[in-house]
N, C-alpha and C positions, 0 to 999 in steps of 0.2 A: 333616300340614298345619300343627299349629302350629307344628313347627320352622322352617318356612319363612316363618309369618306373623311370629316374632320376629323372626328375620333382617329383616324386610322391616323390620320396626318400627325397628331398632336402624340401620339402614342409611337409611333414612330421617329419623332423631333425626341425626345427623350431616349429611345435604342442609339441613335445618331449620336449623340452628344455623349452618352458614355460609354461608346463602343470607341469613339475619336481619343477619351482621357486615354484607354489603356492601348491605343495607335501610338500614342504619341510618347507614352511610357516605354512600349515595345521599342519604338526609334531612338529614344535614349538610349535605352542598352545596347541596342547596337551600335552607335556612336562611342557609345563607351568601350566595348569590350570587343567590334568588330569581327563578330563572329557569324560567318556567312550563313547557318542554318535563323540565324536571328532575324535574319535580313528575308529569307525566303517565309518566316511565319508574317514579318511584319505585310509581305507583297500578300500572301494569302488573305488575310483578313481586312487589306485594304481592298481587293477585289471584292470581297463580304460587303466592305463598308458603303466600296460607290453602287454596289445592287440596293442597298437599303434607300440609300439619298433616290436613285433614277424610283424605288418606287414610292417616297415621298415627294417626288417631283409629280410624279403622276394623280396624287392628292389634291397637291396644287394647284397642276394645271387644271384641274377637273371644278374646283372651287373658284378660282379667282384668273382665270387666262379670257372668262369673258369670248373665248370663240365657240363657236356654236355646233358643229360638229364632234369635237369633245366631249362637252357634259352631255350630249343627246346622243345616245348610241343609235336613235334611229334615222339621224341624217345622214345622208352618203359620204364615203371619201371625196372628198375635192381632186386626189390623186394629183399636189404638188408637192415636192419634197419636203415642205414643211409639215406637211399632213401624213405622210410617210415615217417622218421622224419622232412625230408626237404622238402617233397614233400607237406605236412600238414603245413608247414611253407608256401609255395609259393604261396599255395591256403587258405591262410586267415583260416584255421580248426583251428590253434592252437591258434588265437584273440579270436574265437568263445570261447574258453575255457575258458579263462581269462573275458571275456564278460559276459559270463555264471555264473563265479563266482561273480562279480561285482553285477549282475543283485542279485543273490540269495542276498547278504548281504546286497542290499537296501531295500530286505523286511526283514530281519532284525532287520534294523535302523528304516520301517517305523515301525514295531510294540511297540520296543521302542519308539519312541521318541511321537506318540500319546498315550500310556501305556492302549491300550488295551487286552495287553496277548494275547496269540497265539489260534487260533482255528485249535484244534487239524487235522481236518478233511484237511484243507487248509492247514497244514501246512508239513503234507505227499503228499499232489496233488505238492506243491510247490517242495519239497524236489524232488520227483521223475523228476518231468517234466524237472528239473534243470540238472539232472544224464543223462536224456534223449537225450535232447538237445548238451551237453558235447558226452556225446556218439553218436549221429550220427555225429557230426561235426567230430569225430576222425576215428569213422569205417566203416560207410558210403558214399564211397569215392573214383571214379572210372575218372583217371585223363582225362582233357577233358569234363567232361560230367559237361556243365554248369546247366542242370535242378538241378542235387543233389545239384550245389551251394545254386542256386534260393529257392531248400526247408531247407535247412541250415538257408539260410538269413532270411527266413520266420519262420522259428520254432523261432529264434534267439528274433525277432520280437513280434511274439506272447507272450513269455516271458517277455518280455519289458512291453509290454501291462497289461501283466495282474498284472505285479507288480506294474508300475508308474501311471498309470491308477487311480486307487484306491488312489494311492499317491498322485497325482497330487486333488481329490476331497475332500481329507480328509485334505491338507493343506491348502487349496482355503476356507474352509470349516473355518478352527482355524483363518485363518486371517479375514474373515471378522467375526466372533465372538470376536473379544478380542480388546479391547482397549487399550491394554499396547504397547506403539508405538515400541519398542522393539522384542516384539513378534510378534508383523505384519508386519514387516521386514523380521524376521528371517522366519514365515510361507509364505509370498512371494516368498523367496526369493527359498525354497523348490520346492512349485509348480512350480515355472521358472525352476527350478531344473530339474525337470521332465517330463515337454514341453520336454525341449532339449536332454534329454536320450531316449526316444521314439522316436524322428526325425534321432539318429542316426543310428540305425540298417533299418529304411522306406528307407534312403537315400543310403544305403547300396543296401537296397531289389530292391529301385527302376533302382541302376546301373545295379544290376545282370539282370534282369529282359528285359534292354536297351540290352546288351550283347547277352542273350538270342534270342532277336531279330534284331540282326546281327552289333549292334550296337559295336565300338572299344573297351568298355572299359573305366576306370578313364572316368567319366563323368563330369559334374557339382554336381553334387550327393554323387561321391564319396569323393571330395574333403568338401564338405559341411558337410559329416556325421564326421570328425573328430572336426570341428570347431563347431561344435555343443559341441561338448565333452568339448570344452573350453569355451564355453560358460556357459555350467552346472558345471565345476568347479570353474569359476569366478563367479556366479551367489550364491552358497553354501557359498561361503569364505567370502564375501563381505556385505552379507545379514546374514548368521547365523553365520558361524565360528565368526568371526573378531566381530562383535558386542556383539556377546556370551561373548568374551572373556574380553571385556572390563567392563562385567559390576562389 
């Protein structure tokens, strides 16, 4: 198993690092051109970015932290807060958080950026579900017990859905309505956006779910749901940011 948690590490130091070049190019433009939907893609994808590091942190701590409840899933909680904190680090709870918030702020962005104002009704189911989601990934959480993952993954998921979902119809939607080649780019390039943010928590759900049924672990699946992630930020940048900015 550790050869496969470095792998994960070492494969993941690599999504990190050029997920960070095009962070850091998205914060340029918005420096430059201070335009607030720029500002809410760059907070999305940094919420993306610190889920990836918390679960290359959990690589780490599992190879090289040297404590022994950690890398031994079969020693007990110690049940002090540092073992509370790391233990949520190990098991991917603390990505869900940062996922969690990600997830909230691309509905957000979508209500901005099609400017149809918020429905009040939807916009407390969203708010809640978002608290909910956050909250079981933190406190519901019994080490070992990969179903809680599975419904984790799954709440995490259904999330995803119901925000990119809409996203994904409502940009599909502006691009083939508008002839401004500029704006059917940037609305393109959105919907791709949103393919690829929904395949990453399925490719997640699908590992746990392999796991579940008895399967090692780090799958095909789970490697995939991070390149996804890079795909929907090179997909944003390429297509809205960076054209956005040029005009």
């Amino acid at each position: 198993m550790t050869d496969i948690q470095f792998v994960g590490m070492v494969f993941e130091t690599f999504i990190i690092l050029i997920a960070l070049i095009f962070l850091v190019l998205i914060l340029m433009k918005y420096y430059e051109k201070k335009h607030q939907l720029t500002l809410y893609l760059f907070l999305i994808f940094l919420s993306y970015i610190i889920a990836i590091v918390f679960s290359w942190l959990s690589k780490v701590f599992i190879l090289y932290s040297g404590i022994d409840y950690v890398y031994n899933s079969i020693l007990p909680d110690p049940g002090t807060p540092l073992s509370w904190i790391l233990l949520r680090i190990i098991d991917f709870r603390m990505s869900f958080v940062f996922l969690s918030i990600g997830i909230y702020l691309s509905y957000i962005f979508k209500v901005k950026v099609f400017g149809k104002g918020y429905n009040k009704v939807l916009r407390i189911i969203i708010t809640l579900y978002a608290i909910f989601t956050a909250g079981f990934a933190l406190f519901v959480y019994q080490r070992g017990n990969t179903l809680y993952d599975v419904y984790a993954f799954l709440f995490i998921f259904i999330f995803m859905a119901l925000i990119y979902i809409p996203f994904f119809i409502e940009s599909f939607k502006s691009y083939k309505g508008t002839d401004n080649k500029v704006f059917k780019t940037a609305f393109l390039s959105l919907a791709i956006m949103a393919i690829f943010f929904i395949l990453v928590p399925l490719s997640f759900l699908i590992d746990r779910i392999l796991i579940l049924a008895g399967g090692p672990g780090f799958s095909l699946f789970y490697f995939l749901a991070w390149i996804f992630v890079i795909f929907a930020i090179l997909g944003a940048y390429f297509g809205y940011i960076r054209p956005k900015s040029e005009k």
